[in-house]
C-alpha positions as a Markdown table, in Angstrom:
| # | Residue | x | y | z |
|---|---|---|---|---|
| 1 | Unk | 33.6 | 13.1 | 4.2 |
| 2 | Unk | 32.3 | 13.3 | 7.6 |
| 3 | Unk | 31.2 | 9.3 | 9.1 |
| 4 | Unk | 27.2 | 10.9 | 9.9 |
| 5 | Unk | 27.6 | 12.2 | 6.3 |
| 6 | Unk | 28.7 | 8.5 | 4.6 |
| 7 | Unk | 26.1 | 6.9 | 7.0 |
| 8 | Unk | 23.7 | 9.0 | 5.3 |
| 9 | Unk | 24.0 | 8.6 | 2.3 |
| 10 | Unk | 24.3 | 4.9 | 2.5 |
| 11 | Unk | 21.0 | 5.1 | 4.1 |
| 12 | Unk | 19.0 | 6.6 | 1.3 |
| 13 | Unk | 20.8 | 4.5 | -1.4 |
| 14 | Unk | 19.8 | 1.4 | 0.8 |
| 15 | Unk | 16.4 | 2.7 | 2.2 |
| 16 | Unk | 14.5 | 2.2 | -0.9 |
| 17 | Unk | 15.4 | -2.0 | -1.4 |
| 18 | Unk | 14.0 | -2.9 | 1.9 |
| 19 | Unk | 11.0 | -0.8 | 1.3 |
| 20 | Unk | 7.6 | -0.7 | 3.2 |
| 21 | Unk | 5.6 | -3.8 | 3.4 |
| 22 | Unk | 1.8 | -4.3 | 5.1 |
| 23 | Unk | -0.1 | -7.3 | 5.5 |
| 24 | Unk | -3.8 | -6.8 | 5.5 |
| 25 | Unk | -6.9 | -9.5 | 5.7 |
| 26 | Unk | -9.5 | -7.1 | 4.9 |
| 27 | Unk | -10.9 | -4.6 | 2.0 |
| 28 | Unk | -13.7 | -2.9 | 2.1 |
| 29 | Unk | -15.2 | 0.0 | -0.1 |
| 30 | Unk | -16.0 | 3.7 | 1.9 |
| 31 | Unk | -19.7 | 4.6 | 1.8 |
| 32 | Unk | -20.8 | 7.0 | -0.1 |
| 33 | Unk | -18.1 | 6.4 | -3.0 |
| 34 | Unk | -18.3 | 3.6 | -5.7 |
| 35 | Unk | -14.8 | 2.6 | -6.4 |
| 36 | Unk | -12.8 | 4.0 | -2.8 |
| 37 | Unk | -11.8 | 1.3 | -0.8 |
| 38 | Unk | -10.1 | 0.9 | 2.7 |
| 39 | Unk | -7.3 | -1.9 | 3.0 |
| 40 | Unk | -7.1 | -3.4 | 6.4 |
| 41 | Unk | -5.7 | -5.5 | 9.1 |
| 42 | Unk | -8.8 | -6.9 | 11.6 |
| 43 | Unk | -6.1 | -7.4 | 14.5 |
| 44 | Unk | -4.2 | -4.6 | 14.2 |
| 45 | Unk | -5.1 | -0.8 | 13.7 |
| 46 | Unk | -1.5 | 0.0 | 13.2 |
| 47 | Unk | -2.1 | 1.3 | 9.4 |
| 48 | Unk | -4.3 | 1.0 | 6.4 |
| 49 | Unk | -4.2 | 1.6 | 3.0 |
| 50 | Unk | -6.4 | 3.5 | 0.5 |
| 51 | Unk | -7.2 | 2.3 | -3.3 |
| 52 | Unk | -8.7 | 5.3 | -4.1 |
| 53 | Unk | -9.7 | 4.5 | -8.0 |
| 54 | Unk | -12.6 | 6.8 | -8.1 |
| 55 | Unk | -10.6 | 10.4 | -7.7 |
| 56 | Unk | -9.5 | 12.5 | -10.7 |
| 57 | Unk | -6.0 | 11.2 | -9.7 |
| 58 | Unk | -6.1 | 7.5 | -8.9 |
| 59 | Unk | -3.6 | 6.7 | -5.9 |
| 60 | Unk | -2.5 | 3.9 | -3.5 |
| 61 | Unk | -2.0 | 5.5 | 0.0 |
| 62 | Unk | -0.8 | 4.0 | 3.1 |
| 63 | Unk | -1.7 | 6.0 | 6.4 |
| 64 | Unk | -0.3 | 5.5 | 10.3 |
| 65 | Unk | -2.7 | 4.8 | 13.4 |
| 66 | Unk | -2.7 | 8.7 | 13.2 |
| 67 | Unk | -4.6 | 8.9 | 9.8 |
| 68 | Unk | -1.2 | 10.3 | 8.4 |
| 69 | Unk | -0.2 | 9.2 | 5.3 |
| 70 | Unk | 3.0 | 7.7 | 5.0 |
| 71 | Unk | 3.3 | 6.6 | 1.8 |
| 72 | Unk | 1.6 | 7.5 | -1.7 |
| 73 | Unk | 1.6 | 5.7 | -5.1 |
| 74 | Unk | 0.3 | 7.6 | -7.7 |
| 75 | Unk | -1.4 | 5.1 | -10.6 |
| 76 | Unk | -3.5 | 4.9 | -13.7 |
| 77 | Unk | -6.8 | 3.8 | -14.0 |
| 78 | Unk | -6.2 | 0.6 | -15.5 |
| 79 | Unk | -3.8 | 0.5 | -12.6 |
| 80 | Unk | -6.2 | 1.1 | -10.0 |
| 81 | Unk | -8.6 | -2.0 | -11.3 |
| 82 | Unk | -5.9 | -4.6 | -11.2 |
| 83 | Unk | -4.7 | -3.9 | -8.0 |
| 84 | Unk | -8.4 | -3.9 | -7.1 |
| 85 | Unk | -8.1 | -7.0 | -8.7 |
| 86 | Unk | -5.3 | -8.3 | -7.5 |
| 87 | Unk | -6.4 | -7.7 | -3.8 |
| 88 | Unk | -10.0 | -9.4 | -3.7 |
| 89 | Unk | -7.9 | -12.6 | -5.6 |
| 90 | Unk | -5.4 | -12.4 | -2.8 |
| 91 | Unk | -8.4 | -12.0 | 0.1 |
| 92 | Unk | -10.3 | -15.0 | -1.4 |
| 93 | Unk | -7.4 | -17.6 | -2.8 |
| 94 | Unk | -5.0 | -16.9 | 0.8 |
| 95 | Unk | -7.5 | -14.9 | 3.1 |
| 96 | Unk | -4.5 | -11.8 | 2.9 |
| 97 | Unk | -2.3 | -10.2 | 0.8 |
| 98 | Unk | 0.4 | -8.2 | 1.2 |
| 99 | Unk | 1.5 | -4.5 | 0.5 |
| 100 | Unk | 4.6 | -3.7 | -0.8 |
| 101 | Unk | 4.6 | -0.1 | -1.7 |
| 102 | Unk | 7.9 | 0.0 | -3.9 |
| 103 | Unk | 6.4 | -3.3 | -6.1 |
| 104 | Unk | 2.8 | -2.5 | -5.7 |
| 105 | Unk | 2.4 | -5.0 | -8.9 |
| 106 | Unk | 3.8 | -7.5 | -7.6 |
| 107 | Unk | 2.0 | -10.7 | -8.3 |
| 108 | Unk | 2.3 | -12.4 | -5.2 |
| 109 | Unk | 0.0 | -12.0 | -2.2 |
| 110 | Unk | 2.4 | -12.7 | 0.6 |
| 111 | Unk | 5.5 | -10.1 | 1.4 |
């Protein structure tokens, strides 16, 4: 086996234990829906994330500064409502919270 080929591989067994983390201060719900809402840092436009529990599929989205999404967490209802949950207890105990999108249920609100 080739060295670009074992570097490769060790790089997709290892890419998903470091996963993606965001750190976000703000959430806010996008007129003209009742439960969509935009996840936010105030100081940086680098990303945002979408808790979209009002669609026929309920999802978790994270998009770049170029409105492209990078990652997507697929989720149930009940789903949807605690992290909704989760994320105004995080903005009101600590004033953030934290993203992680391979533990989105983690109970923390820092990374």
């Amino acid at each position: 086996m080739s060295t670009a080929l074992k570097v490769m591989v060790v790089s997709l067994i290892l890419l998903p234990a470091y996963g993606f983390q965001y750190n976000y201060n703000e959430i806010n719900k996008v007129d003209q829906y009742d439960a969509l809402f935009k996840i936010t840092n105030s100081s940086s436009q680098a990303n945002y994330t979408k808790l979209d529990c009002q669609s026929f599929i309920q999802k978790l989205d994270t998009y770049d500064k170029n409105d492209q999404r990078v990652y997507e967490n697929f989720i149930t209802v009940n789903e949807c409502e605690d992290l909704y949950f989760k994320f105004t207890r995080c903005l009101e105990d600590n004033g953030k919270l934290c993203i992680d999108n391979n533990n989105i249920f983690k109970f923390e609100c820092d990374c």
